[in-house]
N, C-alpha and C positions, 0 to 999 in steps of 0.2 A: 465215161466216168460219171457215176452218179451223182447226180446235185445234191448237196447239204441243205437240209430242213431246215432252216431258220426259225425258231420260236419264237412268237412275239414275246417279249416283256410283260411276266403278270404286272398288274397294278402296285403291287407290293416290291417287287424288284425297281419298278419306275420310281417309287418315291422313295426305296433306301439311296439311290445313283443320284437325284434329283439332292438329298439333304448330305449325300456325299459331297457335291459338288460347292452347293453353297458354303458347307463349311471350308473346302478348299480353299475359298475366298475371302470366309473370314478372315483366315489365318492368316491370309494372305496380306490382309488390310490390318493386323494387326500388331506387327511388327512396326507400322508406320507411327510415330512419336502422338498421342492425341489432339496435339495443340497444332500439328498440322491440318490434320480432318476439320479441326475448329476456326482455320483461318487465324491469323498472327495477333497472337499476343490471348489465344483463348485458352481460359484456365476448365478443367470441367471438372465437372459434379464433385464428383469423385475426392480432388486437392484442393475445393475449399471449402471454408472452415464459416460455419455459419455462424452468427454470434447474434444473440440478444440482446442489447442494451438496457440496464435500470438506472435510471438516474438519467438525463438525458440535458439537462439545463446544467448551466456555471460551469464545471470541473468537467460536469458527465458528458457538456457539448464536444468538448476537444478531445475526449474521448471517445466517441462516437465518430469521430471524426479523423482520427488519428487511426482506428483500427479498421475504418471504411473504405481509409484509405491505402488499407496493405492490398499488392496487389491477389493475393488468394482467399482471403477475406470479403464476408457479405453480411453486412447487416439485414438477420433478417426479420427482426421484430423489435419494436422500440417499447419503454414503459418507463410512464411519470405520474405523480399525485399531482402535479400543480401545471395544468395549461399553460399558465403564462410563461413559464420556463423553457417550453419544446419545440418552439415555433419554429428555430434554425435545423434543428437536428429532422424534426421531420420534416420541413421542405426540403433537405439533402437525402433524404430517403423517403421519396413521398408512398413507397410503393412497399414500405415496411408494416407490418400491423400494428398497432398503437393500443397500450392495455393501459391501467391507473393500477390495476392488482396484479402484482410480479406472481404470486400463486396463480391465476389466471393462466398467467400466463404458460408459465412454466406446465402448466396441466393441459395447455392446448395446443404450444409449439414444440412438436412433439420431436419435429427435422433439427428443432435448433442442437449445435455440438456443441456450443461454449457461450457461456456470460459474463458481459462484462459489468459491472457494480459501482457507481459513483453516485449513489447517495448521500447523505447525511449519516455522520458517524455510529451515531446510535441503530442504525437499523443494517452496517455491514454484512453482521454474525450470521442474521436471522436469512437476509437472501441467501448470501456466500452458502449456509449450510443447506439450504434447501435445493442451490442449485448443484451439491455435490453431492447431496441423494439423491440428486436425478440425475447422474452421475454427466453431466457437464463442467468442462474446463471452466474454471474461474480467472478472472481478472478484475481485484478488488481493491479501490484506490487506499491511497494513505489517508491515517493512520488503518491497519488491517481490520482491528474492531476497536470499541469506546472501551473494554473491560481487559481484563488480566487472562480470567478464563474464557472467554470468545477466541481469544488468541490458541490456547492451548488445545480448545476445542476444534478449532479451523485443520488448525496444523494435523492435528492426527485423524480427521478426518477426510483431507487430502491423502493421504497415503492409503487409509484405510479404503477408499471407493476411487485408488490410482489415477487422479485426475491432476490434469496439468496446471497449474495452478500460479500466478504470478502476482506481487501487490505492486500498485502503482507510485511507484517513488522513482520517478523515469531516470532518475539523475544517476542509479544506480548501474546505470547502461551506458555511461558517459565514459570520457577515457579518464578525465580528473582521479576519479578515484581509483582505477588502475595506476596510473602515473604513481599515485603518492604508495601503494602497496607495493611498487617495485623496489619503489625508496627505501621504503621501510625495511622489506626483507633482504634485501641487498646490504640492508646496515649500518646506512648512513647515517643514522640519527642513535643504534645503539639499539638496547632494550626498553622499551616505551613504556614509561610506569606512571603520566600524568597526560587526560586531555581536559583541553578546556574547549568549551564548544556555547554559541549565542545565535540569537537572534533579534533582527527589529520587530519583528510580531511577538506581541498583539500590532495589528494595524485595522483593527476593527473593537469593539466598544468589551472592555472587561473589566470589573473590580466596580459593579455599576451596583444600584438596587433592581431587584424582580420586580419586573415591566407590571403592570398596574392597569385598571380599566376593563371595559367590555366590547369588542370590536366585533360586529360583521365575520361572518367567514365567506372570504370571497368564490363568487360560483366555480371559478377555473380550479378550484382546490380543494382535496379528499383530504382532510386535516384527520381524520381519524386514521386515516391512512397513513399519513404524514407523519402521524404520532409514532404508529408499527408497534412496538414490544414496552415501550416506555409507561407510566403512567399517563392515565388524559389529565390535560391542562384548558381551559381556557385557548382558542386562541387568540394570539398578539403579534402583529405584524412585526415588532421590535425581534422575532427569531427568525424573517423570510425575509429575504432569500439566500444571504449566507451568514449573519448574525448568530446565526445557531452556533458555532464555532466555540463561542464565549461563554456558552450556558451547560454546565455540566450537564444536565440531564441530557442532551443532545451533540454534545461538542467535548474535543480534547484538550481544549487549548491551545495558547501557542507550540506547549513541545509537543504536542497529540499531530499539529498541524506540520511542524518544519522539524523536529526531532529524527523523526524520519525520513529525512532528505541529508542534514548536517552529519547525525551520527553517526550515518552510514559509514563513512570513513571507518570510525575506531571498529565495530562492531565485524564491519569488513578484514577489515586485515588485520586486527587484535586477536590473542586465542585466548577470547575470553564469550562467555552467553548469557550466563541468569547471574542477576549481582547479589552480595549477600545481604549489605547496607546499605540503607538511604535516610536520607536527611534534606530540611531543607527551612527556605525562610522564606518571606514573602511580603508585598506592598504592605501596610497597615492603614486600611482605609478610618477617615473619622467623621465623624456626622456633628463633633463640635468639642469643646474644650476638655481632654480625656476621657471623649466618649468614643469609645470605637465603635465601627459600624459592621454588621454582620450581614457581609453580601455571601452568603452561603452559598448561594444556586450561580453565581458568576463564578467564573475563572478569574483570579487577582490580575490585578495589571502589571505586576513584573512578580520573577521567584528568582531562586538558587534553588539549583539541586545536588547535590553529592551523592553520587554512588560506588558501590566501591567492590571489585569484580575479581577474585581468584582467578588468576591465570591460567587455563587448561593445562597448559605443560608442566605447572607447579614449582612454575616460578617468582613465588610471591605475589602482591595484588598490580591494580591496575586502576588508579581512584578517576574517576569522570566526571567532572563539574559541567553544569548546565545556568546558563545565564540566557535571560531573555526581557523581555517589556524595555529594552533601551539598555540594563547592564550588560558591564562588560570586564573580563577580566583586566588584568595590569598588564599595559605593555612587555612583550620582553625585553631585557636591555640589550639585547643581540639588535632590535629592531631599530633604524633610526629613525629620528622625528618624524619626518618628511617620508617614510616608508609606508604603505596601506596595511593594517590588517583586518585580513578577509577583504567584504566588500559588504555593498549595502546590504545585502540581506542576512550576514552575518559570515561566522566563518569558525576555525577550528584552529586550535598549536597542540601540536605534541610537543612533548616534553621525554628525550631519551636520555638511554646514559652516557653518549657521544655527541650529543648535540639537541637542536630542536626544528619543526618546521611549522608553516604556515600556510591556509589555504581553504577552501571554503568549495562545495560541489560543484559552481560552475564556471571557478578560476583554476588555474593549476597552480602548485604545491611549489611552495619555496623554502628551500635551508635557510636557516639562520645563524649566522649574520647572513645577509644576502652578496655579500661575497662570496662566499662557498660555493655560490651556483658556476663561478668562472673557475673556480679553485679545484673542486672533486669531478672525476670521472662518473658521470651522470650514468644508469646499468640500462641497456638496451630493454627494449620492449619485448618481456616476453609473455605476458599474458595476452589472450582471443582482445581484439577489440569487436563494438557491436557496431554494423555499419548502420547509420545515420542516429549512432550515439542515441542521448535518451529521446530521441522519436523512432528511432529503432526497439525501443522497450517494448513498443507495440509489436513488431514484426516480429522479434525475439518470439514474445509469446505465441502468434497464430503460427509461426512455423512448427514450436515445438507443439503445440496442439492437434497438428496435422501427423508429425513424427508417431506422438504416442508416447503415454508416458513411462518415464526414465531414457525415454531415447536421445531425448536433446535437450541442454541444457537452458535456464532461463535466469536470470539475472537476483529476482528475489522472489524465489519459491517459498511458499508458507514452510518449509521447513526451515527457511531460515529468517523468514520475514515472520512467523509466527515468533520465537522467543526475543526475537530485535524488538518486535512490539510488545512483550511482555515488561522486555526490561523498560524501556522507553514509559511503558504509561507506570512503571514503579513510583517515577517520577510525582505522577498525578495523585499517586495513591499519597504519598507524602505529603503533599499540598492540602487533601482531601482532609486525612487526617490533621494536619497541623490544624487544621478550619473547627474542629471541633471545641477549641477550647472558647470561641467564641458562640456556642451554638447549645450550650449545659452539659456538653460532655463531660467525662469524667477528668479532663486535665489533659494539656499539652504544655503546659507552660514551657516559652524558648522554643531553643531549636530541640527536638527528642532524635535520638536516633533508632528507625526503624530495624528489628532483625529479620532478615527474611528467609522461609525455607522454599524452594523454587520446587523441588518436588511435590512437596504438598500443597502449592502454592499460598502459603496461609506465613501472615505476622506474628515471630512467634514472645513478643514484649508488648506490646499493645493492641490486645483483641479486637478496638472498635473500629481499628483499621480495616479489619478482615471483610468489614460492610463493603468496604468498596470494591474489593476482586471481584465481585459475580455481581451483577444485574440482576434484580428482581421483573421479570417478565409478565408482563398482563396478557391473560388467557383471549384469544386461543394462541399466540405468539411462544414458540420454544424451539432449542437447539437441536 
């Protein structure tokens, strides 16, 4: 029997057999889950979600630190104007790159997938929008922006460059305000046509005179930076390091500040969005015997506000009062003496056609009389809760950011955190305007009532109002 030739293997057969085989193996090893190859508890590349931090001191520290600590999340670049502020956040991330200019940044951390924003109010807009034309996930604390249009501008530019997008009003992730929308549409209370909603802030300095003098600008601090889109001022230590709050040109005030933590409630589970009316009244500050005194550039030390919100369903209005600097509405008589309403940092009642309730973000919701709570069949929980409530706010976000967006949901997406803050600084716009009759305007005498068209977003009974919707931006600063 004659023996068979055996061929050796060209070169080219050996190395098709050879990357045959390896990939054999890949395949092989790739069915295996990757956090196993990674040893327990390893997250890779791939499921997380890198995030930028701006703002990084006060508000921005426990934000940095609340999303550093999700476990799919990595902080991978920090940015602040003021040294003295960043010490904590970057010894917790020593190994983050550290910028003063968020454009810097944004132009050179190219890996980064998402930013988070806790700056000072007035300079929201300007990062938020730069980081969603560089089409990174947003996470940008409350109040969303200082202005009316920043708001409107945010929102549909989320949608337009599909990014994931959340504002930081953590409370909104909490069960409290689930609880009371079970309530509510379960029907306990009826059809809800009155809220009243407060707070104890201000708890920092408002209804003052514009700070005065020539100060130093300390070395750890880019004040021109600090400034961002507003006009330059002088600086004065009297607006660092959270004082800014009080000062329009920088700050929303008290409802800029907790508006959007309390309101949440109505705006939540109401089918109501842009109000039509507002109105309001405010401290009257005086510098001596019927002189009144015109702190223009301060936030007052307490307001009212009324606004007054068309029903979506077209079921008549839905009026919203706003009390803060220490006011508060009137007891209900359902309440008894000795009973709490809200708690220290304020709180909220509906007022339905069936009854009323009580209850404030980080209490749960009580019927009134507070008998009723032993009395009605309380309706099971059937809305998502967010697990570890509003420190969960965080995790909500970097998951859906991982997801992709519209794949998962997040608690206050600028679609809906955009016109809550529109309505919310309407508020401010009222305040604003009231202020002019002390400043040669053309007249506000009283209370005036504002009429507002929310599509056009424009005052349509007193023009001078309409100053305040939009910011005037100092170049090179724009939306």
């Amino acid at each position: 029997m004659p023996i068979k030739k055996i061929t050796p293997p060209s070169a080219e057969n050996r190395s098709r057999r050879e990357f045959l085989k390896k990939a054999a193996i890949a395949a092989a090893f790739s069915i295996v889950p990757r956090f196993v190859l990674g040893g327990k508890n390893f997250i890779p590349p791939s499921d997380t979600l890198y995030v930028a931090s701006i703002g990084i001191g006060g508000k921005g520290e426990w934000d940095v630190k609340g999303i550093g600590g999700c476990p799919n999340a990595k902080i991978a670049a920090l940015c602040d104007v003021d040294d003295r502020m960043t010490v904590k956040s970057r010894g917790s991330f020593p190994s983050a790159p550290y910028y003063k200019d968020f454009r810097q940044l944004l132009d050179k951390e190219k890996g980064v997938d998402a930013v988070s924003i806790s700056t000072p109010d007035h300079t929201h807009a300007v990062v938020a929008m730069a980081a969603i034309k560089s089409r990174k996930h947003v996470y940008v604390q409350k109040p969303l922006t200082h202005d009316i249009y920043e708001a409107r501008m945010l929102a549909e530019a989320a949608k337009k460059y599909q990014v994931v997008t959340q504002m930081g009003n953590q409370f909104a992730s909490a069960d409290y305000v689930r609880i009371t929308k079970e309530w509510v549409d379960a029907g306990l209370i009826g059809d809800v046509t009155r809220v009243y909603a407060w707070t104890n802030r201000p708890v920092w300095p408002q209804g003052i005179p514009t700070p005065t003098g020539k100060f130093d600008i300390p070395k750890e601090l880019d004040w021109d930076q600090w400034l961002g889109p507003t006009k330059f001022i002088d600086f004065n230590p009297a607006y660092l390091p959270f004082n800014w709050r009080g000062w329009w040109q920088f700050g929303t005030g008290a409802l800029g500040d907790m508006g959007c933590h309390i309101l949440d409630a109505a705006f939540r589970i109401l089918p109501i969005d842009f109000p039509t009316e507002v109105e309001c009244s405010t401290t009257t500050m005086w510098e001596g015997f019927f002189k009144e005194a015109n702190y223009a550039d301060s936030c007052p030390a307490s307001s009212i506000i009324h606004l007054k919100f068309p029903r979506k369903d077209g079921k008549g209005v839905i009026k919203v009062t706003w009390m803060d600097g220490g006011l508060l509405p009137d007891r209900p008589e359902e309440l008894l003496p000795g009973e709490p309403m809200g708690d220290g940092n304020g709180g909220y009642i509906f007022e339905g056609t069936k009854g009323k309730l009580v209850g404030n973000y980080a209490i749960p919701p009580t019927l009134l009389p507070t008998a009723r709570m032993k009395e009605v069949t309380l309706p099971p929980a059937t809305l998502p809760r967010i697990q570890g409530q509003q420190d969960g706010h965080y995790q909500q976000w970097v998951t859906a950011c991982l997801s992709g967006y519209g794949k998962s949901t997040v608690s206050s997406p600028f679609e809906y955190a955009g016109p809550f803050t529109e309505a919310v600084l309407m508020g401010n716009l009222a305040i604003r305007s009231y202020g002019i009759r002390g400043s040669g305007g053309k007249g506000y005498p009283g209370r005036k009532k504002l009429l507002w068209d929310a599509k056009n977003m424009k005052v349509t009974n007193f023009d001078e109002a309409n100053a305040f919707v939009k910011s005037e931006y100092r170049s090179p600063y724009a939306l």
